[in-house]
C-alpha positions in Angstrom: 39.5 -50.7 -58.4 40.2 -52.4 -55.8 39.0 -52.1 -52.2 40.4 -50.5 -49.1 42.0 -53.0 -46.5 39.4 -53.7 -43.7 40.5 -51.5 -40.9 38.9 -52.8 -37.3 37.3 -50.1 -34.8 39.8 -49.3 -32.2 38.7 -50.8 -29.2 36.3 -49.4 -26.6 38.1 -47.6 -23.8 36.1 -49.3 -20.4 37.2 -46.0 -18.3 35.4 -43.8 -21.0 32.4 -46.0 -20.9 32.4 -45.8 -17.0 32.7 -42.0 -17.0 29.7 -41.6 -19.5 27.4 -44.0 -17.6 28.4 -41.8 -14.1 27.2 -38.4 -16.6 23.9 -39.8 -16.9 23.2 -41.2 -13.6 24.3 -37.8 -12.4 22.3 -35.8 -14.9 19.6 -38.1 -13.9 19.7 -37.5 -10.3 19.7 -34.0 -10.3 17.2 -32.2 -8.6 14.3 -31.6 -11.4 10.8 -29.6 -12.1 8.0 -32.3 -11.6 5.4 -31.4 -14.0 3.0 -30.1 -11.5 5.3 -27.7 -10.1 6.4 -26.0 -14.1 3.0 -25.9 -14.6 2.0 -23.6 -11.0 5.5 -21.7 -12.2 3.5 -21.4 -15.7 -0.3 -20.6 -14.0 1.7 -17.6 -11.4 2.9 -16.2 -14.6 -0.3 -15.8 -16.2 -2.2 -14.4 -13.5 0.4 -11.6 -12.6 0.7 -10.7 -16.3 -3.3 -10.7 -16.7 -3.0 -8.1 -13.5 -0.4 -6.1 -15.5 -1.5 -5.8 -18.8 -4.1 -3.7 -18.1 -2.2 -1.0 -16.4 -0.4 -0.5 -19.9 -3.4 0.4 -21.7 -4.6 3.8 -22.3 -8.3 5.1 -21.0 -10.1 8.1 -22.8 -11.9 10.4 -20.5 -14.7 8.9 -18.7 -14.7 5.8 -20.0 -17.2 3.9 -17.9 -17.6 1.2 -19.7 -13.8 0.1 -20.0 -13.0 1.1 -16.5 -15.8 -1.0 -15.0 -15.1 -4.4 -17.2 -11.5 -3.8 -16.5 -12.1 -3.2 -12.4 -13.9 -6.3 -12.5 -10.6 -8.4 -14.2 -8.7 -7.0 -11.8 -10.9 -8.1 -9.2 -11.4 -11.6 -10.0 -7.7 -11.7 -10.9 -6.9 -10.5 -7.3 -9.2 -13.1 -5.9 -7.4 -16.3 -8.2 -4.1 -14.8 -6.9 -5.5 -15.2 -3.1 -6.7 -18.6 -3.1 -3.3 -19.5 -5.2 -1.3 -17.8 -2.9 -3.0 -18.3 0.1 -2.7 -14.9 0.9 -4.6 -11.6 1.4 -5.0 -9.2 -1.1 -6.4 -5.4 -0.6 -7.7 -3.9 -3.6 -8.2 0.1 -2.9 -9.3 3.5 -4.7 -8.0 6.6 -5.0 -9.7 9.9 -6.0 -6.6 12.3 -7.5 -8.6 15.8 -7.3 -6.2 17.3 -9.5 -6.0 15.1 -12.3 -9.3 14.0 -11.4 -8.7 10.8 -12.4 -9.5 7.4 -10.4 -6.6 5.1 -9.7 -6.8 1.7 -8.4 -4.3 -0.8 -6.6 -3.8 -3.8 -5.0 -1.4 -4.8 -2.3 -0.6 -8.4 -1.3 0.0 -9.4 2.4 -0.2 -12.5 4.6 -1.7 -11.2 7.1 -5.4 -9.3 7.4 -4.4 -5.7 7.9 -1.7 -4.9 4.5 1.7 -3.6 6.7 3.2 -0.4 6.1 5.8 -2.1 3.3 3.0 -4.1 1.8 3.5 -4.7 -1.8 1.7 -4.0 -4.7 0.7 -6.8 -6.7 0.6 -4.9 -9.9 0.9 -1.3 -11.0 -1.3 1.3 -10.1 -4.2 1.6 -13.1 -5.5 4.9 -13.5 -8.5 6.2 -15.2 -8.7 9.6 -16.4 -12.0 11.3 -15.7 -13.9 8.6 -13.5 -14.7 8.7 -9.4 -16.7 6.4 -7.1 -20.3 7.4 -6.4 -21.9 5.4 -3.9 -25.3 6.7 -3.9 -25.8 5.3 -7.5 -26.4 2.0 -5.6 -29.3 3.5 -3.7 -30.7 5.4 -6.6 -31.0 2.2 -8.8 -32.6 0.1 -5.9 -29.6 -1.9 -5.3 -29.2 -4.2 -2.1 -25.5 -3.8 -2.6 -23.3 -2.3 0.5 -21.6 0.5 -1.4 -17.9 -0.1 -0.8 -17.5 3.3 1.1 -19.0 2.1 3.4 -16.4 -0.3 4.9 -14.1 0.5 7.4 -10.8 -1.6 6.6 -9.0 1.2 6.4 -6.3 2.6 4.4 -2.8 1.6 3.1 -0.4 3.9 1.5 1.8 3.9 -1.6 4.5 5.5 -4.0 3.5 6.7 -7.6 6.4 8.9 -9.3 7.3 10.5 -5.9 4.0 11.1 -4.5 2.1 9.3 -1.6 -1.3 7.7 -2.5 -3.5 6.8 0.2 -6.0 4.2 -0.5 -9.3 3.9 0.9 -12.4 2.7 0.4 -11.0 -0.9 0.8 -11.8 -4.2 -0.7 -10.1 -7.6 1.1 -9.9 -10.5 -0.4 -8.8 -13.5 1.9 -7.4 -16.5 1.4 -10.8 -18.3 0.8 -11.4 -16.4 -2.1 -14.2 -14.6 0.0 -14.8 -10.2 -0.7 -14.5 -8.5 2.6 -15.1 -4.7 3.1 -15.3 -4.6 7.2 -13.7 -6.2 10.3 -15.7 -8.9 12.1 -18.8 -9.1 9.4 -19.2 -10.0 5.8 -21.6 -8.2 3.7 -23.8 -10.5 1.0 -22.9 -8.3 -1.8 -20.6 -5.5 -2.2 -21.4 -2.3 -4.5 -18.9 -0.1 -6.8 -20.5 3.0 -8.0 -18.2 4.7 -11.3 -19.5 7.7 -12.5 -17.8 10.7 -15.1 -18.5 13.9 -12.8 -18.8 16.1 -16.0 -20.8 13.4 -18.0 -23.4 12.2 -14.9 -25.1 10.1 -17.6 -22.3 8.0 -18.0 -22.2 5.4 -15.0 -22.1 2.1 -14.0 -22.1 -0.7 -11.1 -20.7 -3.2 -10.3 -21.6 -6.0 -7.7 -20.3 -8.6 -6.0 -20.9 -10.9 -4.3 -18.8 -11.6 -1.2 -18.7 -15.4 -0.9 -18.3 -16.6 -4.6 -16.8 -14.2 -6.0 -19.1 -13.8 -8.8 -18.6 -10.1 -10.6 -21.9 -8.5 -12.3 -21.2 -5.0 -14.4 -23.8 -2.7 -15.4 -23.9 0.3 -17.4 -26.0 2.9 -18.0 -27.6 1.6 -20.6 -28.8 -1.3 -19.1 -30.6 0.9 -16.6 -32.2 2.3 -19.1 -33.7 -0.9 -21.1 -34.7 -2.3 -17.6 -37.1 1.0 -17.0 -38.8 0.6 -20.3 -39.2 -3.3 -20.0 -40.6 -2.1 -16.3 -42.6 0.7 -17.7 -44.2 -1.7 -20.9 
């Protein structure tokens, strides 16, 4: 059989080569993500997910335990977001007599005091059956200063129609360091949780101002500390 003539490629058209070459230089020169900034982009994402998820879950009544492991994430997530930010972030509680239910938020803001319109840096958590106690600090010989204690304040915000007011305040500023007053920094900071119809179940949690470091414990651990003490 025989073969096909040899047909030659058509020739190269210079104008098309010319207008190629000008696509990549321009596709090249276009403004870009360096790698250092997708990966900030990337590490901002993270954190304000990791301070949302745990508003999604669900909390049975008096749930100590999971309320005082999950205070303490929120926490040390609000602090990472301040020194990333280099911003202030308030972290306040609410008591909800009715519901009688403890809810939490945090509100970013640039400078110390949160403004009026501050916003919140995640959604309120709530947890069903839980208040603050601050005289569990006293009671269990902690050197703590119970978070009532501090006077930063309130701020003010919306939940399904309904003003919250926030107090017993906790600043974190843009050193990373745990504020509860103006003008002086206490060592360590308490939070007292305890189920009003189940005084048994409570817990505390410490902190200490300038590293940050976050230390939980439960009932429980009260208890096996006394009979190490006692033996």
């Amino acid at each position: 059989m025989p073969l096909p003539p040899f047909q030659a490629e058509p020739p190269v058209d210079s104008e098309c080569l010319h207008d190629c070459a000008g696509r990549r230089h321009a596709l090249r020169s276009r403004g870009a993500f360096t790698l250092v900034e997708l990966l900030a982009v990337i590490s901002l994402i993270v954190l304000l997910t990791s301070l949302s998820v745990p508003a999604l879950r669900s909390f049975s009544h008096g749930n100590v335990t999971g309320a005082g492991y999950e205070i303490a994430g929120l926490l040390k997530n609000a602090r990472a977001y301040a020194l990333a930010q280099n911003r202030y972030v308030t972290v306040g509680f609410y008591y909800d007599t009715h519901d009688e239910a403890l809810s939490v938020a945090a509100v970013c803001h640039s400078s110390p005091s949160p403004s009026a319109d501050a916003p919140l840096l995640t959604r309120i958590h709530s947890y069903p059956g839980m208040m603050l106690k601050d005289a569990l600090l006293s009671e269990h010989g902690s050197v703590a200063t119970p978070v009532g204690d501090g006077d930063l304040g309130t701020f003010t915000t919306s939940r399904g129609g309904s003003d919250l007011t926030f107090s017993s305040l906790i600043r974190l500023g843009p050193d990373g360091t745990f504020e509860i007053s103006n003008g002086s920094m206490a060592r360590r900071v308490g939070i007292g949780l305890v189920c009003p119809v189940r005084p048994d179940e409570y817990g505390i949690l410490e902190i200490t101002s300038l590293t940050g470091s976050i230390d939980f414990k439960r009932a429980g651990d009260f208890a096996n500390e006394d009979e190490v003490e006692s033996d």
